[in-house]
Structure formats: structure tokens, C-alpha cells
Backbone and ligand atoms as CSV (ligand in chain L), in Angstrom:
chain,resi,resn,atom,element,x,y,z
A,1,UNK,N,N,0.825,-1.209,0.000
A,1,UNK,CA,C,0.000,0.000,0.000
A,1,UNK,C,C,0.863,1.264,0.000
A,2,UNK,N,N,1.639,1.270,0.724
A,2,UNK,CA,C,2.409,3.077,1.060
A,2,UNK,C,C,3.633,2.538,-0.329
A,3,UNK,N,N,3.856,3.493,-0.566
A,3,UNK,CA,C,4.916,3.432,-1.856
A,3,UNK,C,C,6.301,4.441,-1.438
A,4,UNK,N,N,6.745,5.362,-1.877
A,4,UNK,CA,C,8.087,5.748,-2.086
A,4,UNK,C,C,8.179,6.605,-0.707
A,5,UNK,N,N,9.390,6.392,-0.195
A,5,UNK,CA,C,9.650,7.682,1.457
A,5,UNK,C,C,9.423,9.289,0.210
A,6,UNK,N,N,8.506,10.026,0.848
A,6,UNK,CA,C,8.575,11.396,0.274
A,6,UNK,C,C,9.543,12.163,1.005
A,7,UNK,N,N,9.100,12.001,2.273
A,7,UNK,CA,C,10.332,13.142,3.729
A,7,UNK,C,C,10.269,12.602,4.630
A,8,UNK,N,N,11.210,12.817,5.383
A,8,UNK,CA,C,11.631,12.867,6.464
A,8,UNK,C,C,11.602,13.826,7.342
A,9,UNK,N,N,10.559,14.239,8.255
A,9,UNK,CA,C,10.857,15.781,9.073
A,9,UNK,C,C,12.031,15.551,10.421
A,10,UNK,N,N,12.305,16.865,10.278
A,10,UNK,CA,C,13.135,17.259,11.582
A,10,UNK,C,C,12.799,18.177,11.998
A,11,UNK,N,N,12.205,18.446,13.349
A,11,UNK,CA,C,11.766,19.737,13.858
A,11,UNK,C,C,13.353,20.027,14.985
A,12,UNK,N,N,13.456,21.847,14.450
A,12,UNK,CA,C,14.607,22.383,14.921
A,12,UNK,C,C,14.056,23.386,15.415
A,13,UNK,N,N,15.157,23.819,16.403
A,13,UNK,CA,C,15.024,24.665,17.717
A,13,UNK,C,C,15.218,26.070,16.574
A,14,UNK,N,N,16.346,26.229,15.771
A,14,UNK,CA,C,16.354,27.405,14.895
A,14,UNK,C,C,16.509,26.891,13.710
A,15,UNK,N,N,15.870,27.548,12.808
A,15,UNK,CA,C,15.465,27.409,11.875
A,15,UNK,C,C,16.407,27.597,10.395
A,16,UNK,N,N,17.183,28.774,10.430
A,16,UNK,CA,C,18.096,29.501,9.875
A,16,UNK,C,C,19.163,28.703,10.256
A,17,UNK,N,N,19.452,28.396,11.295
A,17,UNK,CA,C,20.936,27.526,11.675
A,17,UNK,C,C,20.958,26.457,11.119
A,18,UNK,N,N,19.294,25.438,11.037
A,18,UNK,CA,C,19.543,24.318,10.411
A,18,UNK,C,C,19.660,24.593,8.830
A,19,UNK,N,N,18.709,25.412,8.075
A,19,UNK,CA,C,18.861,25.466,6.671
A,19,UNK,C,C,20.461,26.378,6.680
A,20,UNK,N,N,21.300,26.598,7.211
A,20,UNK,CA,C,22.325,26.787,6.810
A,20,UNK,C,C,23.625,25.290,6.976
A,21,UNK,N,N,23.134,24.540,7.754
A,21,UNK,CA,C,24.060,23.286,7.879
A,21,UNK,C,C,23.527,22.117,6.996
A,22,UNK,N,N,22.217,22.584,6.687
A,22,UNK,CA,C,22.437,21.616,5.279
A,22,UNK,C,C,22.836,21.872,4.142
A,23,UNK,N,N,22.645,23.845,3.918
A,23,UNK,CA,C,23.094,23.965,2.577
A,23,UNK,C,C,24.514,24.113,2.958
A,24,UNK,N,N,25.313,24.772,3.564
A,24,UNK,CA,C,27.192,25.097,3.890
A,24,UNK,C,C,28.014,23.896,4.311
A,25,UNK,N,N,27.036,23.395,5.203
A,25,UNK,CA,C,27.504,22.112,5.974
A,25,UNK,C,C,28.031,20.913,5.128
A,26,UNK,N,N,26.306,20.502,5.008
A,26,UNK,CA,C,26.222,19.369,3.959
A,26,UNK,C,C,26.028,19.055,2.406
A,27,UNK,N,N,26.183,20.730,2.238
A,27,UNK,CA,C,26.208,20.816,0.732
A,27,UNK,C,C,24.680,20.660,-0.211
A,28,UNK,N,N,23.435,20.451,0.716
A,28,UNK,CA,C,22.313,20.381,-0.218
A,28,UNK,C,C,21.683,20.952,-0.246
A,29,UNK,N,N,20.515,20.876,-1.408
A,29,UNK,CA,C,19.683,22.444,-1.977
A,29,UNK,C,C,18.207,22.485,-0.757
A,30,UNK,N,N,18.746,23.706,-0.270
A,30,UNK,CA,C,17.839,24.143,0.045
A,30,UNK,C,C,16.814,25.076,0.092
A,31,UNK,N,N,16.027,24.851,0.207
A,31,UNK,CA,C,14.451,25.857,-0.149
A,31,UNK,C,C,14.417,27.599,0.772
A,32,UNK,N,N,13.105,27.816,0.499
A,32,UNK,CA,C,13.070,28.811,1.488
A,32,UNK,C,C,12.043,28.565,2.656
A,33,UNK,N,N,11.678,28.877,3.180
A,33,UNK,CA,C,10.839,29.006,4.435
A,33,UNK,C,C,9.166,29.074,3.794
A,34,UNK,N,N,8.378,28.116,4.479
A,34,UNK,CA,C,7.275,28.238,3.913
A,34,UNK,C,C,6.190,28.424,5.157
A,35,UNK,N,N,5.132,29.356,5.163
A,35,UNK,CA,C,4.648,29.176,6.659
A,35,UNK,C,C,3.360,28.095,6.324
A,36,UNK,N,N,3.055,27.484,7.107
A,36,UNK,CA,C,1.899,26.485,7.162
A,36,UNK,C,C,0.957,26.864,8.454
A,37,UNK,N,N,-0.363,27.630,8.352
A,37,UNK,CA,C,-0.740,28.038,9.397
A,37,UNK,C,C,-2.136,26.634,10.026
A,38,UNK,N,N,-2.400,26.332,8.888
A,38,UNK,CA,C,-3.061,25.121,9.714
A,38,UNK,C,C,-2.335,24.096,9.630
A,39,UNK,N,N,-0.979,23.645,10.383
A,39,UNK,CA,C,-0.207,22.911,11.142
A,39,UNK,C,C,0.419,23.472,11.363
A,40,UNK,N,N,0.289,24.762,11.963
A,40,UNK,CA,C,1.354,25.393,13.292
A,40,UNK,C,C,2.210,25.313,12.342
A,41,UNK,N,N,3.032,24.929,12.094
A,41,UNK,CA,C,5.083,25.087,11.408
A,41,UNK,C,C,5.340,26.124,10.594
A,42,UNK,N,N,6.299,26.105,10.308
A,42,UNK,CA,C,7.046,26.875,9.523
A,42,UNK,C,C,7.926,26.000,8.648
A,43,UNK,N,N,8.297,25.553,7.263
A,43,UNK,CA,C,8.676,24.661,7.245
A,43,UNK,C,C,9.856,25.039,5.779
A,44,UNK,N,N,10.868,24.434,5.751
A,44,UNK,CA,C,11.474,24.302,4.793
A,44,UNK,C,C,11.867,22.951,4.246
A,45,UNK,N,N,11.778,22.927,2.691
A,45,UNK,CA,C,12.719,21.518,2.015
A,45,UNK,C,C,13.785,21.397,1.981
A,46,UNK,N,N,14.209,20.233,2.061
A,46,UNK,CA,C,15.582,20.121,1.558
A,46,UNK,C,C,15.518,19.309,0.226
A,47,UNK,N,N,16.183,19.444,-1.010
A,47,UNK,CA,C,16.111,18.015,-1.784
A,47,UNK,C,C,17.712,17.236,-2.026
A,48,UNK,N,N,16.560,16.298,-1.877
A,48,UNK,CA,C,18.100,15.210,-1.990
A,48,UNK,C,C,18.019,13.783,-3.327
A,49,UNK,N,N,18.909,13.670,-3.754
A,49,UNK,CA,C,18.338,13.045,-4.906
A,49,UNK,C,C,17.553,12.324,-4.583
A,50,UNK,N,N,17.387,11.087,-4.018
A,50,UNK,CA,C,16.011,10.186,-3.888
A,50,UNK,C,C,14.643,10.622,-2.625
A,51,UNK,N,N,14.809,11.331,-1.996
A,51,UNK,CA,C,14.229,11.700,-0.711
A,51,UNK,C,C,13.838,13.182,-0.578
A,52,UNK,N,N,13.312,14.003,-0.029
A,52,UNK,CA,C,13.305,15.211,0.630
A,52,UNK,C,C,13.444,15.559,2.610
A,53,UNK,N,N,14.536,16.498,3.129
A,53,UNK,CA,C,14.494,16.523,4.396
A,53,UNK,C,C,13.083,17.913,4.888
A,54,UNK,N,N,12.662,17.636,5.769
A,54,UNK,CA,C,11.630,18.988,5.883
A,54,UNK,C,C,11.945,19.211,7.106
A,55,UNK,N,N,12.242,20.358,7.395
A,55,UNK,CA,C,12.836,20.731,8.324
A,55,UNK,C,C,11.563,21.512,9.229
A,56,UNK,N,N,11.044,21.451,10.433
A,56,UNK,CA,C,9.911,22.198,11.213
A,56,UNK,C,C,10.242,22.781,11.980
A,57,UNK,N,N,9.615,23.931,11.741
A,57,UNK,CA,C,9.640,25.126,12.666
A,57,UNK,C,C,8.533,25.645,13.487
A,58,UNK,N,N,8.200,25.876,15.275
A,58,UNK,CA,C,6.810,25.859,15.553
A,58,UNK,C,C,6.353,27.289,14.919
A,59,UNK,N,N,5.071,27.117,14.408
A,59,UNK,CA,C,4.605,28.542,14.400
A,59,UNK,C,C,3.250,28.901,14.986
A,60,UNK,N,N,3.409,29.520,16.285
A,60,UNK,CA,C,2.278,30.044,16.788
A,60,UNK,C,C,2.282,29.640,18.216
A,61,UNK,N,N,1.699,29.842,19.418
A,61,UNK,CA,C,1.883,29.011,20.610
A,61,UNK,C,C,1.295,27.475,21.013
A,62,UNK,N,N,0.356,27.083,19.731
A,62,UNK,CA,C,-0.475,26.323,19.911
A,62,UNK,C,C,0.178,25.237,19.118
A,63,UNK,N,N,1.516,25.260,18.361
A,63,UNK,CA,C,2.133,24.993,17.438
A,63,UNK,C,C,2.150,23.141,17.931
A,64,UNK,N,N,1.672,22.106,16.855
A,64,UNK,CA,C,2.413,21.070,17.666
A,64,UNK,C,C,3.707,20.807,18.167
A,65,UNK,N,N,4.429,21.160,17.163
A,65,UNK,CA,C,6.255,21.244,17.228
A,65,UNK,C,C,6.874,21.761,18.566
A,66,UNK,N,N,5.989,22.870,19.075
A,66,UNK,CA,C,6.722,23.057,20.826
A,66,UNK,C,C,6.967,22.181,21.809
A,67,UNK,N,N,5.845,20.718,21.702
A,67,UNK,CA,C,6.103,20.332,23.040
A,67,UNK,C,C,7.147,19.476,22.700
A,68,UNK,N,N,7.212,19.000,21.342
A,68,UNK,CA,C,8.219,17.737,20.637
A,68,UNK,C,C,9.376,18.831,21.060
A,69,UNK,N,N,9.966,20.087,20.951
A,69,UNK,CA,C,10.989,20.378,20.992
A,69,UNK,C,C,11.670,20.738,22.942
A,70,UNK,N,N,10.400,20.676,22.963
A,70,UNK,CA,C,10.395,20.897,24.609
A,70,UNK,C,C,11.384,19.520,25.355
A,71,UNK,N,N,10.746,18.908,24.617
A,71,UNK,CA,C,11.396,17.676,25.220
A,71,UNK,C,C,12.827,17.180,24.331
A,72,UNK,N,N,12.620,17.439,23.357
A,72,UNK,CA,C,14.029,17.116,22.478
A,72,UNK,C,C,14.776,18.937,22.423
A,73,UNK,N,N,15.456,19.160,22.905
A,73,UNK,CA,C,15.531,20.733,22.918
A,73,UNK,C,C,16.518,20.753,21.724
A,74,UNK,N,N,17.757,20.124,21.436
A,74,UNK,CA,C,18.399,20.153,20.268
A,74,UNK,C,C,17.654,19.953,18.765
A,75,UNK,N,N,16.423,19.652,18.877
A,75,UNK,CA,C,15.959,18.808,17.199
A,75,UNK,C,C,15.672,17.484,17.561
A,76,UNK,N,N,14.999,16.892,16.410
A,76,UNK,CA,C,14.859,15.393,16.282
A,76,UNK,C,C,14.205,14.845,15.088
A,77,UNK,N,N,14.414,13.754,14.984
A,77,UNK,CA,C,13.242,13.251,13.858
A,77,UNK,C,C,11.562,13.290,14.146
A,78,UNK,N,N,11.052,13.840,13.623
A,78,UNK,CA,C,9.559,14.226,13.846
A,78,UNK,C,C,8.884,13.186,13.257
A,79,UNK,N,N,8.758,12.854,12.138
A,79,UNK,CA,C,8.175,12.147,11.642
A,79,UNK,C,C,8.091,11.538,9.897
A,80,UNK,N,N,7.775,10.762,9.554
A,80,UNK,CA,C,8.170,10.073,8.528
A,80,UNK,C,C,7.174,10.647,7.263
A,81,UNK,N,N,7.164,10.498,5.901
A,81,UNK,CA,C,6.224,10.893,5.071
A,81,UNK,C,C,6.001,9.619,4.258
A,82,UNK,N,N,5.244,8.646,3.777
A,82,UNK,CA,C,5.165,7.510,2.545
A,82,UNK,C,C,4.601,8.088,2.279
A,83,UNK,N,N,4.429,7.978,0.504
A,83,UNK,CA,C,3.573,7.848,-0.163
A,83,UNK,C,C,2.268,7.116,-0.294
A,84,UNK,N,N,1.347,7.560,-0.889
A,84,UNK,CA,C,0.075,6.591,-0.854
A,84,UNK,C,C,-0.599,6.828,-2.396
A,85,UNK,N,N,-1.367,6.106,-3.410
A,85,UNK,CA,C,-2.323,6.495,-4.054
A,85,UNK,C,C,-3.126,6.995,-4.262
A,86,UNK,N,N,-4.103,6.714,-2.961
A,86,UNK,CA,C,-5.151,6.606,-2.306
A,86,UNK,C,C,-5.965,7.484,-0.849
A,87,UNK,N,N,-5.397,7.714,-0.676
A,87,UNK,CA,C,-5.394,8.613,0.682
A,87,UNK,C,C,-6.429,7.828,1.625
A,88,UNK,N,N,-7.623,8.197,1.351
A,88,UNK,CA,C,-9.233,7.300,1.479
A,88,UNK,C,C,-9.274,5.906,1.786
A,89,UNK,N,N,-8.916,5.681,1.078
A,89,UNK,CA,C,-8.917,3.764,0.569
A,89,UNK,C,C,-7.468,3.587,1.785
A,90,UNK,N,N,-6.254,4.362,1.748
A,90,UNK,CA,C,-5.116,4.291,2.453
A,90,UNK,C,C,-5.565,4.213,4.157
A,91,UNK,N,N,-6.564,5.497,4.514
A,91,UNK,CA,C,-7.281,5.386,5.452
A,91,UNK,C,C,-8.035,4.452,6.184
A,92,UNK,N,N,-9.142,4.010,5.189
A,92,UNK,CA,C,-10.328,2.986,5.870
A,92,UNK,C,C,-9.405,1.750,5.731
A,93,UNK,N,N,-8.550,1.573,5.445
A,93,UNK,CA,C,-7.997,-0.124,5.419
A,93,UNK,C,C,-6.994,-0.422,6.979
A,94,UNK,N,N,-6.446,1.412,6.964
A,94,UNK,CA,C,-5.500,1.072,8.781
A,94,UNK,C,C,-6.755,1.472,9.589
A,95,UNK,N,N,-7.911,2.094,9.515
A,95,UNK,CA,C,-8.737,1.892,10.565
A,95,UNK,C,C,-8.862,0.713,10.434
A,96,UNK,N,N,-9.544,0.179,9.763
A,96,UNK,CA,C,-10.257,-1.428,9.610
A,96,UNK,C,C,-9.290,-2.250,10.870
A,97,UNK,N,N,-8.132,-2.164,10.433
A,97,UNK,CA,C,-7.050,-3.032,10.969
A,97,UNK,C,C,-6.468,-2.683,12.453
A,98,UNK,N,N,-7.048,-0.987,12.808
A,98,UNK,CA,C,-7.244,-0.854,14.376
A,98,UNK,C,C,-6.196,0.034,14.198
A,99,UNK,N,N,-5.698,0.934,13.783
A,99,UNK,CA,C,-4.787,1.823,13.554
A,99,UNK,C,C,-5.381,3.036,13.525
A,100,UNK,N,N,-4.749,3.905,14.667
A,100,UNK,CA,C,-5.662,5.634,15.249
A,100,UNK,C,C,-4.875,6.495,13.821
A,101,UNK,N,N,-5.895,7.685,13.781
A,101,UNK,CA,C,-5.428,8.060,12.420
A,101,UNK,C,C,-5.716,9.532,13.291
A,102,UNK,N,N,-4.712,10.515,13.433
A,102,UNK,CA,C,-4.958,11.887,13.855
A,102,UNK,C,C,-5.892,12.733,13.834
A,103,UNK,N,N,-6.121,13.968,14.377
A,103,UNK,CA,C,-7.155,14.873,14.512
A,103,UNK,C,C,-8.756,14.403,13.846
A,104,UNK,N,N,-9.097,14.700,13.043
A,104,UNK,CA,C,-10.481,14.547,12.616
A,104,UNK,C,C,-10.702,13.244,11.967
A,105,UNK,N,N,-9.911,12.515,11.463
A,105,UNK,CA,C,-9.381,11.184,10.248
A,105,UNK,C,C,-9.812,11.962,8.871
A,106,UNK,N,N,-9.848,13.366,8.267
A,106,UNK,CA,C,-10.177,13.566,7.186
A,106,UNK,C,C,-9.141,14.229,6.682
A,107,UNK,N,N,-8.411,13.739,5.666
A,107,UNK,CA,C,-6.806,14.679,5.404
A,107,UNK,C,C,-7.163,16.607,4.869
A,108,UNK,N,N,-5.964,16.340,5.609
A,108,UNK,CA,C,-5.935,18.150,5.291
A,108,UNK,C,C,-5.042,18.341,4.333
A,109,UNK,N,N,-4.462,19.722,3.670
A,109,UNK,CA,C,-3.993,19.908,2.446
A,109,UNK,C,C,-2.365,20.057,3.595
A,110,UNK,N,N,-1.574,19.093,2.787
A,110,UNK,CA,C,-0.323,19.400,3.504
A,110,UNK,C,C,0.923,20.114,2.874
A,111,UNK,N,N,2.456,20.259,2.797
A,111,UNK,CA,C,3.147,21.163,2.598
A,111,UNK,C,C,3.350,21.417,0.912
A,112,UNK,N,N,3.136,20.352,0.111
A,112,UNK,CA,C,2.733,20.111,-1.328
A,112,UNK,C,C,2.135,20.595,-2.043
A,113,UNK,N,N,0.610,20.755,-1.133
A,113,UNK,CA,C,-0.441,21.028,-1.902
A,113,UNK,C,C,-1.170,19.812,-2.010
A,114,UNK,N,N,-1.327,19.031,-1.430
A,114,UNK,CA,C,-1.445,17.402,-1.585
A,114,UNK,C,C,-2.298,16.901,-0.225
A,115,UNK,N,N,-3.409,15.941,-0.223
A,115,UNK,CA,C,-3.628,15.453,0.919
A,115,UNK,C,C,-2.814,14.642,1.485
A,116,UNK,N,N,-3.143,15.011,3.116
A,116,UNK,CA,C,-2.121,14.396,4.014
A,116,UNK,C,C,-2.739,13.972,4.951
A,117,UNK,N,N,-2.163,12.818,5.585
A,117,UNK,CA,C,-2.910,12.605,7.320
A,117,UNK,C,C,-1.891,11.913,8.493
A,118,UNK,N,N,-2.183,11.795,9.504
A,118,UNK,CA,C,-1.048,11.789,10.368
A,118,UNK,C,C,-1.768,10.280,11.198
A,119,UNK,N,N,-0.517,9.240,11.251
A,119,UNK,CA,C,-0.850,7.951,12.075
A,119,UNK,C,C,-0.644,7.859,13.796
A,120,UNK,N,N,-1.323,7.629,14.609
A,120,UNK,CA,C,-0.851,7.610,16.154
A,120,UNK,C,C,0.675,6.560,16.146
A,121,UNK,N,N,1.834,7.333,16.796
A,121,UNK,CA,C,2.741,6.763,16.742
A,121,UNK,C,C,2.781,5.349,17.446
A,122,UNK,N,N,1.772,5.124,18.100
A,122,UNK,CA,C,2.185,4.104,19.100
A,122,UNK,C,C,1.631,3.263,18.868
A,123,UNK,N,N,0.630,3.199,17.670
A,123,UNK,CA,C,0.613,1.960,16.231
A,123,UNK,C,C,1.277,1.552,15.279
A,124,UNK,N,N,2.627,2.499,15.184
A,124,UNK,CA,C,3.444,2.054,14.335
A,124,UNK,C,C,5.160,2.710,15.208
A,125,UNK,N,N,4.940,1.644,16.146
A,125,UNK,CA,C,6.634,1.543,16.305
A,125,UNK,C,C,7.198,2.892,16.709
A,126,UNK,N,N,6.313,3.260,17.338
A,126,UNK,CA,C,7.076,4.699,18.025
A,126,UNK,C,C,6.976,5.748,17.428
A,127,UNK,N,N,6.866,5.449,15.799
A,127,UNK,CA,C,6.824,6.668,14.769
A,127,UNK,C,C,6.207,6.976,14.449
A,128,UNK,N,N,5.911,8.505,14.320
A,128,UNK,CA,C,4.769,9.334,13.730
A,128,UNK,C,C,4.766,9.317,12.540
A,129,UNK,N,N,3.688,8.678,11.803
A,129,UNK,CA,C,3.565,8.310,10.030
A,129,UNK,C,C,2.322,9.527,9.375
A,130,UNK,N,N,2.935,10.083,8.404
A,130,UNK,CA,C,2.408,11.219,7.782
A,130,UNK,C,C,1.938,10.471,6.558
A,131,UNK,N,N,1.191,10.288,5.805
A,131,UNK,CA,C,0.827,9.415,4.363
A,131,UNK,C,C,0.436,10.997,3.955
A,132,UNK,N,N,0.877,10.972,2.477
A,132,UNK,CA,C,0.390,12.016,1.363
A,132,UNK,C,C,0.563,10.918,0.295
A,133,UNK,N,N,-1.141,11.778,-0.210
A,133,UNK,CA,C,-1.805,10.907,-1.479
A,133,UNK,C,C,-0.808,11.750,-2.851
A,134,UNK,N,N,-0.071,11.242,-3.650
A,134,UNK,CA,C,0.466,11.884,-4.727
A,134,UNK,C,C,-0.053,11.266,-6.223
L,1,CO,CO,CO,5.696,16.089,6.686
């Protein structure tokens, strides 16, 4: 069902420091700053030939990204992105199978332009799973 890794997020404490250690640091192209107001962040790409890094930034006080950084104060891996076909069909098959699907279970438009939805981590191995339908 899920097909190609799209991203990988990392939510960072500063924002500017990290998009400068991937582009000076590590040498890759990076984007500019995009704000996302319905998911709190602030967010930038990175591209990398097979993958994209997305880097999160909280935006707002209500931001999810504060308490994740609260507790990770350096950064961390936030959460994963697969691909899906389906979004819908991607949906009703991990409910079926007993798998919590975030906020409302109806995808919202995520950093793409693309539907997106978010998996309860503690159905899948600790990790927070983001599916966007492409
Ligand atoms: Co994401």
C-alpha cells in the first residue's frame, strides 16, 4: 500500500541555523521558508536526490512542534512521510485493521499542496507516520 519515502521531518530549535548546515555544511539544496498556518510550522525543504528533508519550525503558541521540541531541545526526527495512491482507501484499510489516524481522520492539504494525514505513533513503532496521497 504506502509506496516511495517522500520526507523525512526534523523539527529544529532554529530554523536559519539548520537550513544553513544543510546547505554550507552538507552541501544540499535548500528551499526557502514556507509558513503552514493550519499545522502550526514553519517549514522548509531540503532536496536530496532520492528523498526530501523537511525541516519544522513551531509557528504560533499552539504549534504542535513546541512540546516535541520541549522535550528534544536540540531537534529530532519528527516524523516520517510515505507515499500513498489513495489517501481514502489508504485510510479505511489502517482503521479497519485498528490503527488511530490523527485529529479529525479527514486529510488536510499538507506542505505540497497534496492530501495528508497523520498515524498515532504508538501503532506504528514509536513513529509518527504522515501518508500524502500523490
Ligand atoms: Co511532513
Amino acid at each position: 500500500m504506502i509506496g516511495r519515502l517522500n520526507h523525512v521531518a526534523i523539527a529544529v530549535p532554529d530554523l536559519e541555523a539548520a537550513a544553513a548546515l544543510y546547505r554550507d555544511t552538507l552541501g544540499a539544496k535548500v528551499g526557502t521558508p514556507q509558513d503552514e498556518p493550519d499545522h502550526g510550522v514553519t517549514v522548509i525543504f531540503i532536496e536530496l536526490p532520492n528523498t526530501k528533508i523537511e525541516l519544522l519550525y513551531p509557528l504560533g503558541d499552539d504549534s504542535p512542534i513546541n512540546k516535541f521540541l520541549q522535550k528534544n531541545p536540540s531537534g529530532g526526527i519528527h516524523h516520517i512521510c510515505y507515499e500513498v495512491d489513495d489517501i481514502i482507501a489508504a485510510r479505511d484499510k489502517l482503521k479497519a485493521s485498528g490503527a488511530r489516524v490523527l485529529g479529525t481522520g479527514e486529510p488536510k492539504i499538507g506542505a505540497h499542496g497534496k492530501p495528508v494525514l497523520f498515524l498515532h505513533p504508538k501503532d506504528f513503532t514509536g513513529t509518527l507516520v504522515e501518508l500524502e496521497q500523490v
